[in-house]
C-alpha positions as CSV (number, residue, x, y, z in Angstrom):
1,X,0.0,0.0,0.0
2,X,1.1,3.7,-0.8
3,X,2.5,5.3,2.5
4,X,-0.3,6.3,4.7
5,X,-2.7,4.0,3.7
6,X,-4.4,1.5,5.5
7,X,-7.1,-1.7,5.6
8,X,-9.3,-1.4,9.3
9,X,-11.9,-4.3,9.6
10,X,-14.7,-4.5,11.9
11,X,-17.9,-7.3,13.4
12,X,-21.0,-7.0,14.5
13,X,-20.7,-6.6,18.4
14,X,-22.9,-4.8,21.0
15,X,-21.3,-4.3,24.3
16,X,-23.1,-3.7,27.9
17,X,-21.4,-2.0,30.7
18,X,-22.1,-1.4,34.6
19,X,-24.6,-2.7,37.0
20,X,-27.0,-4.9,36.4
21,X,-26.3,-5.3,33.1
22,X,-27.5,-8.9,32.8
23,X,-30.6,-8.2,34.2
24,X,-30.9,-4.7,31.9
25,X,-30.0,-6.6,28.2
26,X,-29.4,-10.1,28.2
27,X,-33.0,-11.1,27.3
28,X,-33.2,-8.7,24.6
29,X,-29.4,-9.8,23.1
30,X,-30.8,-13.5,23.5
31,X,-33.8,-12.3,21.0
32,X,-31.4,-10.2,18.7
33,X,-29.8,-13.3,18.0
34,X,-32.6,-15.0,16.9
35,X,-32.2,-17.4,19.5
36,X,-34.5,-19.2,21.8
37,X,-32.6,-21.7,23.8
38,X,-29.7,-20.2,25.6
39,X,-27.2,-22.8,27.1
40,X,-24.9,-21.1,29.5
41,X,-21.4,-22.4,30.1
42,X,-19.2,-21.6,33.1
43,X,-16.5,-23.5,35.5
44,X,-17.3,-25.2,38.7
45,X,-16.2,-22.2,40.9
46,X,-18.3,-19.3,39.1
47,X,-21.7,-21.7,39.5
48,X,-21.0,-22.8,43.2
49,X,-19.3,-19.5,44.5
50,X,-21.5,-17.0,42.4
51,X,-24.6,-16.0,42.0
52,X,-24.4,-15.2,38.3
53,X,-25.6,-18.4,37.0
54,X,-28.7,-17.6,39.0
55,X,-28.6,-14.5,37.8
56,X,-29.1,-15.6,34.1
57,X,-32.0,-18.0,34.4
58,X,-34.1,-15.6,36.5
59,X,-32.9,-12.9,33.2
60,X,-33.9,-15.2,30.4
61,X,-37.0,-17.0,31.8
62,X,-38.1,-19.5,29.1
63,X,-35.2,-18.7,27.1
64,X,-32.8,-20.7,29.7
65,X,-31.2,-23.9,28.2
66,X,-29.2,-24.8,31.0
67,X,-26.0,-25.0,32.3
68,X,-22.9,-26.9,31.8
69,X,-20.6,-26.1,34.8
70,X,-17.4,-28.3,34.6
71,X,-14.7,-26.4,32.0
72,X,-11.4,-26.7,33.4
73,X,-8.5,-24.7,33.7
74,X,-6.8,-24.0,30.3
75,X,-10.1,-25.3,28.6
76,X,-8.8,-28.6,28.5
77,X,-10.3,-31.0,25.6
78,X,-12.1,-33.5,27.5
79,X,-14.3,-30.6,29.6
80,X,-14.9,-29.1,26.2
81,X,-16.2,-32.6,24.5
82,X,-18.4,-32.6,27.4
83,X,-20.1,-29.2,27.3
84,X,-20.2,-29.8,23.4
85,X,-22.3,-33.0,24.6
86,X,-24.4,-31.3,27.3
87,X,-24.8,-28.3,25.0
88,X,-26.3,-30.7,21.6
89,X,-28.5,-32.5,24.3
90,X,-30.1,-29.4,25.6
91,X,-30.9,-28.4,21.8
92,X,-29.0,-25.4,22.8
93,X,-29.0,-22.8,20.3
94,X,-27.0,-19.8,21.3
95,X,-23.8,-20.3,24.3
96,X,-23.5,-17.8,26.5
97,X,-19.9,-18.0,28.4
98,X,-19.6,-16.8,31.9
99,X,-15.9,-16.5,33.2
100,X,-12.5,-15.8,31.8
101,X,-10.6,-17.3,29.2
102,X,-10.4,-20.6,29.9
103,X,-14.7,-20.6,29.9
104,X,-14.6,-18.1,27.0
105,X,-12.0,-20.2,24.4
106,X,-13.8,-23.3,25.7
107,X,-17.1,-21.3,24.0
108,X,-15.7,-20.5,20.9
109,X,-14.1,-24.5,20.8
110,X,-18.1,-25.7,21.4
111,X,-19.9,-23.3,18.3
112,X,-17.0,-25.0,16.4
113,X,-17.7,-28.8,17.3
114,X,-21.6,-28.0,17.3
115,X,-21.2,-26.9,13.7
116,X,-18.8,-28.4,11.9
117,X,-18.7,-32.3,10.7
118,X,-15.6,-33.0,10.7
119,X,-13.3,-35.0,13.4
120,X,-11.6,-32.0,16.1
121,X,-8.2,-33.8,15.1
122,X,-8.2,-32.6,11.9
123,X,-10.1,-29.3,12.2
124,X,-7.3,-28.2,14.2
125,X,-4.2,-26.6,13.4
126,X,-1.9,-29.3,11.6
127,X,1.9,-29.1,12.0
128,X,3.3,-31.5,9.0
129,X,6.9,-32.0,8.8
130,X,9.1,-30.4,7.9
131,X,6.2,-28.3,6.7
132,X,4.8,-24.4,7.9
133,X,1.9,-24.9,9.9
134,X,-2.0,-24.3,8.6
135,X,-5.0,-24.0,10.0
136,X,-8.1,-25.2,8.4
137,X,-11.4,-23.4,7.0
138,X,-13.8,-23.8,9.0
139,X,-16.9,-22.8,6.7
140,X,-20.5,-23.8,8.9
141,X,-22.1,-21.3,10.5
142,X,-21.2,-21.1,14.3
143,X,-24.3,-20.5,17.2
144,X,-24.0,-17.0,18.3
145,X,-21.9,-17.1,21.3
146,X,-22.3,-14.3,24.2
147,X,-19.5,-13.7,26.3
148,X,-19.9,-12.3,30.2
149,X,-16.7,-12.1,31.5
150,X,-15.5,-12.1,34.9
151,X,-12.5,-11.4,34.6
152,X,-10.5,-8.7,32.0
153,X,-9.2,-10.6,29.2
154,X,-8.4,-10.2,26.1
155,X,-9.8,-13.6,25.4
156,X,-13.3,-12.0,25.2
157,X,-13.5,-11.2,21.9
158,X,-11.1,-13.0,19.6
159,X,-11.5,-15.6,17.1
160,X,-8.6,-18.2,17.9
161,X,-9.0,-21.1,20.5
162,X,-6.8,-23.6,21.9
163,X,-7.8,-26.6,23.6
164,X,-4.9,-28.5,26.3
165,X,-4.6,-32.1,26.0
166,X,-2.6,-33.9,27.6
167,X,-2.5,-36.7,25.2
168,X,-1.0,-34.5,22.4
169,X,2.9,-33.0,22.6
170,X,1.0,-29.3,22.0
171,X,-2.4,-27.5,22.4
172,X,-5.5,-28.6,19.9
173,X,-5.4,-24.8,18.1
174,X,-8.8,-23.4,16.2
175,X,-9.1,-19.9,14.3
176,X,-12.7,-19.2,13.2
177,X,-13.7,-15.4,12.9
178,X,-17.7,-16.9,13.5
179,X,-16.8,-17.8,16.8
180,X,-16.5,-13.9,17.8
181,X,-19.2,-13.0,20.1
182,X,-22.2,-11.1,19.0
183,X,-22.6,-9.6,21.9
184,X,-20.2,-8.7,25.3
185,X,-21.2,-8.1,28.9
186,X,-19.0,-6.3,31.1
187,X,-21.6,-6.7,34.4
188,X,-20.5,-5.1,37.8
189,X,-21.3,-7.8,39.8
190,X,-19.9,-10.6,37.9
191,X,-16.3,-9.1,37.2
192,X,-16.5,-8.5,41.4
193,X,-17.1,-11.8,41.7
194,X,-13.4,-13.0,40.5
195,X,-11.2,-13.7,44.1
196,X,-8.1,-10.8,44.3
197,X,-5.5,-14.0,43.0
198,X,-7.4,-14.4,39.8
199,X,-8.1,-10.7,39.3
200,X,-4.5,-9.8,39.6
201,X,-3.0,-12.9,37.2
202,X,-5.5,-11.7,34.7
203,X,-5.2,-7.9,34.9
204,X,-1.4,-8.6,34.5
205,X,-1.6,-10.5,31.0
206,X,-3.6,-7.2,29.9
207,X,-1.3,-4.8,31.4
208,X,1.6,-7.0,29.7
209,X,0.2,-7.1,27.0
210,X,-0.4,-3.0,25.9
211,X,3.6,-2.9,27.3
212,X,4.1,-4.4,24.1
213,X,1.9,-2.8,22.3
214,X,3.0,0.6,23.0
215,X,6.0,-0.1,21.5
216,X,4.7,-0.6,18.3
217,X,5.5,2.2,15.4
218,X,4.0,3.2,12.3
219,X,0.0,1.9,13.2
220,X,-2.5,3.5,11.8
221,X,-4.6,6.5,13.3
222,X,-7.7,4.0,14.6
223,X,-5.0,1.2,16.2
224,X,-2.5,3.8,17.7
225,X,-5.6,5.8,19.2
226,X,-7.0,2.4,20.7
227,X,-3.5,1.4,21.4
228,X,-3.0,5.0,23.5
229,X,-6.2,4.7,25.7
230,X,-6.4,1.2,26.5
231,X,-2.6,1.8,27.7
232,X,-4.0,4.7,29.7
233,X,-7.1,2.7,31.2
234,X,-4.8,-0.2,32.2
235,X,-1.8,1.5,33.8
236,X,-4.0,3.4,35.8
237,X,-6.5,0.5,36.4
238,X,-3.3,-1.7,37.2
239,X,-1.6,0.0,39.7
240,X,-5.1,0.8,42.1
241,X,-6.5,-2.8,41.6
242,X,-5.2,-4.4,44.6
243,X,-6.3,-1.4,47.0
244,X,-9.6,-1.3,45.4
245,X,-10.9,-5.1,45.4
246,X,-14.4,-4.0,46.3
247,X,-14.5,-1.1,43.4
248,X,-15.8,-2.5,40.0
249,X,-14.0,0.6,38.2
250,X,-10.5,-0.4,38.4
251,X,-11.7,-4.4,36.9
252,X,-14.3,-2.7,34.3
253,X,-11.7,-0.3,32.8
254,X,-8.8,-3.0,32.2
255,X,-11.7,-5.2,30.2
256,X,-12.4,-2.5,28.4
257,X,-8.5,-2.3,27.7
258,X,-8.0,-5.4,26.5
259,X,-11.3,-5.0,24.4
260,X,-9.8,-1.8,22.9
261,X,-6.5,-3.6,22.2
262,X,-8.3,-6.4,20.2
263,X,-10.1,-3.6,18.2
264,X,-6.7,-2.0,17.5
265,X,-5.5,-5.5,15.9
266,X,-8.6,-6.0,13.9
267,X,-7.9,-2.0,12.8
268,X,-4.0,-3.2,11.7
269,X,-2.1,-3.1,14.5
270,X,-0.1,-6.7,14.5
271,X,-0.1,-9.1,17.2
272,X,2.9,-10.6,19.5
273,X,5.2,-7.8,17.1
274,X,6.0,-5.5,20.2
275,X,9.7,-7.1,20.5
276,X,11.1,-7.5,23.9
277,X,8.7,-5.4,25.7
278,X,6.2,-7.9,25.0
279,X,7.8,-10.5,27.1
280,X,7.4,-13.7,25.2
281,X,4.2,-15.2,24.7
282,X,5.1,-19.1,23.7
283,X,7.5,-19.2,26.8
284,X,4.6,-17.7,29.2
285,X,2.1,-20.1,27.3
286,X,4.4,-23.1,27.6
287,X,4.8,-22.4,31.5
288,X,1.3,-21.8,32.7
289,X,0.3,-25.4,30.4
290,X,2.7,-27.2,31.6
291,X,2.5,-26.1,35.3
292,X,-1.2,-25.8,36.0
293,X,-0.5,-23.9,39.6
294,X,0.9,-21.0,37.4
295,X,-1.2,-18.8,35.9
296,X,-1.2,-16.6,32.7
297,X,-0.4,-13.5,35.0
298,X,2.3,-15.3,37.0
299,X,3.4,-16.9,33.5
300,X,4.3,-13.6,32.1
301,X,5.5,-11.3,34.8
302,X,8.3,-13.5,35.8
303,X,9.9,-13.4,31.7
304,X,8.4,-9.8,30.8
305,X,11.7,-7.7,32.2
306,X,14.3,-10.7,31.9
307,X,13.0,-10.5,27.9
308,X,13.8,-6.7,27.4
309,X,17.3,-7.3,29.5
310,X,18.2,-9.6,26.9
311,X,17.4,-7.5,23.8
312,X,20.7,-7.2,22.0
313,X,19.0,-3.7,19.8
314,X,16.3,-2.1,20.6
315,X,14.7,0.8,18.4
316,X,15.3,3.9,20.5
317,X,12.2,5.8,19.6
318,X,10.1,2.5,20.5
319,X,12.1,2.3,24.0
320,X,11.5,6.0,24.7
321,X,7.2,5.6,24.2
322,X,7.3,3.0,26.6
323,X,9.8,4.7,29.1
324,X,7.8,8.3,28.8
325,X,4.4,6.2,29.4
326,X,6.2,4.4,32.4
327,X,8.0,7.7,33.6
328,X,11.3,6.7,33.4
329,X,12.4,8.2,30.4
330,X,15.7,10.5,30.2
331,X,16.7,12.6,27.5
332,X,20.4,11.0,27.5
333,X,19.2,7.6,27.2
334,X,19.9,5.0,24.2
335,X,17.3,2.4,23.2
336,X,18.9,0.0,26.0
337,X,19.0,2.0,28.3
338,X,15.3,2.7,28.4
339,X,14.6,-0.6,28.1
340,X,16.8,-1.0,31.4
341,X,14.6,1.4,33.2
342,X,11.2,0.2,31.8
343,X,12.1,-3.2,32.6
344,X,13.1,-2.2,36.2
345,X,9.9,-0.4,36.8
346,X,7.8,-2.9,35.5
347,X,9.5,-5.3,38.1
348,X,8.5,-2.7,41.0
349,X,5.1,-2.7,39.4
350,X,4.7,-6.3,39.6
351,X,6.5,-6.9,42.8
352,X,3.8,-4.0,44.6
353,X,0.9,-5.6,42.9
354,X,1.9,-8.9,44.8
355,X,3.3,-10.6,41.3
356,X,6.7,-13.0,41.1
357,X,9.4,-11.6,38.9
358,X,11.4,-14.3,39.1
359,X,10.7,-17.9,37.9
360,X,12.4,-19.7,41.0
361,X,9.0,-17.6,43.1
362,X,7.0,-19.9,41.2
363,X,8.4,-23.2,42.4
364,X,9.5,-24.4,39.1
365,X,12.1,-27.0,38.6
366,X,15.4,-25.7,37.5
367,X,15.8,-29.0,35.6
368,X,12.1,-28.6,34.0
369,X,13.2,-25.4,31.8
370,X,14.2,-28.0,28.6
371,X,10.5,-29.0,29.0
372,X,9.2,-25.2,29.2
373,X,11.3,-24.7,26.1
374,X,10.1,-27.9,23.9
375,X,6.8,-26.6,24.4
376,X,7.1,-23.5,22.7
377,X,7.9,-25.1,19.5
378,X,4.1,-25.6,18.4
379,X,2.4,-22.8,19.4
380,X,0.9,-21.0,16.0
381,X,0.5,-17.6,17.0
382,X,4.2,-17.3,18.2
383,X,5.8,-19.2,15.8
384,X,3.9,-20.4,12.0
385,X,6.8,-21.9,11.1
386,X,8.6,-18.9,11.3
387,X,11.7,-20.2,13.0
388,X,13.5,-23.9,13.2
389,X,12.9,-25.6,15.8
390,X,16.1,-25.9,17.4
391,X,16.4,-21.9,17.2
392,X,12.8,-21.5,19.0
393,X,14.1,-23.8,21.8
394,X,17.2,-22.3,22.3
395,X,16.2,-18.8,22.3
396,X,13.7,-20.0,24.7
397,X,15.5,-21.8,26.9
398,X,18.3,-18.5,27.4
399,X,15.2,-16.5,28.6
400,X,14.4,-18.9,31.2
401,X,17.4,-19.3,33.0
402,X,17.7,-15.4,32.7
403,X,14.4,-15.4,34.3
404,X,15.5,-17.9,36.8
């Protein structure tokens, strides 16, 4: 394209915000859809520890389905069989997924075994040898999926999906733009209802995350105005959030961060491009998967500085955004030496919010870091086939014991 031009792309969405919000739209987003057997979706804690479950029936009246309560951390692939199951049984007709992105991907990993004919093993992402990866079309139409999420994630409304299963060396990966949800609801109550340790690993992946964005250069006008705020929302969001655990503000405004972020990518802005100060994302993948007492948070809070300490050149002007927007910019400073201060200050953030910054916090294996590293080979949105293998595992394996 000439210089200054651009592609932006867009989906039909309608998002609700504040209290009550359930009770205000969900009925009439139920009925947009054309849908009139809702199936809700959720894990064990959000139905027995909540009262949002309860919250939907008595919403919806006759247009409850029923519930399917048993998704598992990291949507693993037999929960999500089972909800398929429970979900076909109950004639179900529209999903609506209450919880955070294990619940949500789970959603989107349902509408696609609900629709589509073929076996899951070969709908999913294939890795041939020797070969770049590809995913597969997935052409039916999807139900309409409805996403209330209780935690912010940035999971809420993208198209990509991956399922863990233990009896495959990597995760069961999906893309399907018709899994996006029609509709989004960012409900008071239920985003309270997250306890503080869930609520702070989550809010961390979306802080993380717009670290790395920020550092992008050359977006567009729409992405860099939606990369801008959401920054804005989740710094400040971020850094109150743990003083504030009764205060839905803090927890409403870094969802609507990571929302913004996803609309920047859909408007141009590429993904897992922000260089070292986005951490790395098949290394933080690889570790919460493999460990399942570490969390996404955790996952990428103890690599995020060690990452941009490792940098061997880093593009001054893309150092100094992130060190002005962190407040530890200097006007005699080189690209790494920004990069020094931003990763510094990012490790007092973390540390003050009550996150590791240091893998050994997490009680991982010193000995398990090969492991962490093979992992990170077949993960599609960090690496199509981009890099050899044995590169991937070896730069992975030199941020981990930095990290250590």
């Amino acid at each position: 394209m000439a210089s200054g031009a651009f592609k932006a792309a867009g989906y039909s969405w309608r998002l609700f915000c504040g209290a009550y919000a359930i009770e205000s739209n969900l009925k009439a987003a139920v009925a947009r859809a054309g849908a009139k057997r809702a199936f809700v979706v959720c894990s064990p804690s959000v139905s027995q520890r909540t009262d949002t479950v309860r919250r939907i029936e008595a919403a919806l009246g006759d247009q409850y389905a029923g519930v399917f309560d048993g998704i598992e951390k990291d949507s693993t692939y037999s929960s999500v069989h089972a909800a398929t199951d429970a979900a076909t049984g109950a004639e179900a007709d529209l999903l609506i997924a209450v919880g955070g992105g294990s619940v949500i991907v789970a959603v989107r990993a349902m509408a696609i075994f609900m629709a589509e004919n073929g076996d899951p093993f070969e709908l999913m992402t294939q890795y041939p040898e020797g070969k770049p990866a590809y995913s597969p079309r997935l052409m039916a139409p999807k139900p309409p999926i409805i996403n209330i999420p209780t935690t912010p994630t940035s999971a809420m409304n993208r198209a990509g999906t991956g399922l863990k299963n233990s009896d495959l060396d990597h995760r069961m990966e999906y893309f399907d733009p018709k899994t996006r949800p029609q509709a989004i609801f960012l409900d008071d109550a239920a985003l309270l209802s997250a306890p503080p340790e869930l609520i702070r690993s989550t809010a961390t992946t979306v802080f993380a995350g717009l670290i790395g964005a920020l550092s992008q250069l050359g977006t567009n006008p729409l992405s860099d105005g939606d990369q801008g705020h959401a920054f804005h929302l989740a710094h400040n969001a971020y850094v109150r959030l743990m003083d504030e655990l009764d205060n839905p503000a803090p927890r409403i405004d870094l969802a609507v961060a990571a929302f913004l972020q996803n609309r920047a990518e859909d408007d141009g802005a590429p993904r897992f491009r922000g260089g070292s100060f986005s951490g790395n994302y098949a290394v933080s993948t690889a570790l919460h998967i493999i460990y399942p007492h570490v969390g996404q948070g955790e996952a990428t809070s103890v690599v995020h500085a060690p990452a941009m300490r490792l940098a061997e050149t880093v593009d001054l002007a893309a150092a100094r955004r992130v060190a002005e927007a962190l407040g530890v910019w200097r006007d005699d400073m080189d690209g790494k030496e920004a990069a020094l201060a931003v990763a510094d200050a990012l490790e007092a953030v973390y540390s003050r919010a009550g996150m590791p910054i240091q893998l050994r916090q997490l009680d991982i294996p010193r000995d398990g870091l090969a492991a962490i590293a093979g992992e990170t080979v077949k993960n599609f949105n960090a690496n199509a086939g981009a890099r050899s293998a044995e590169a991937q595992i070896a730069g992975a394996l030199h941020l981990l014991e930095a990290a250590w």
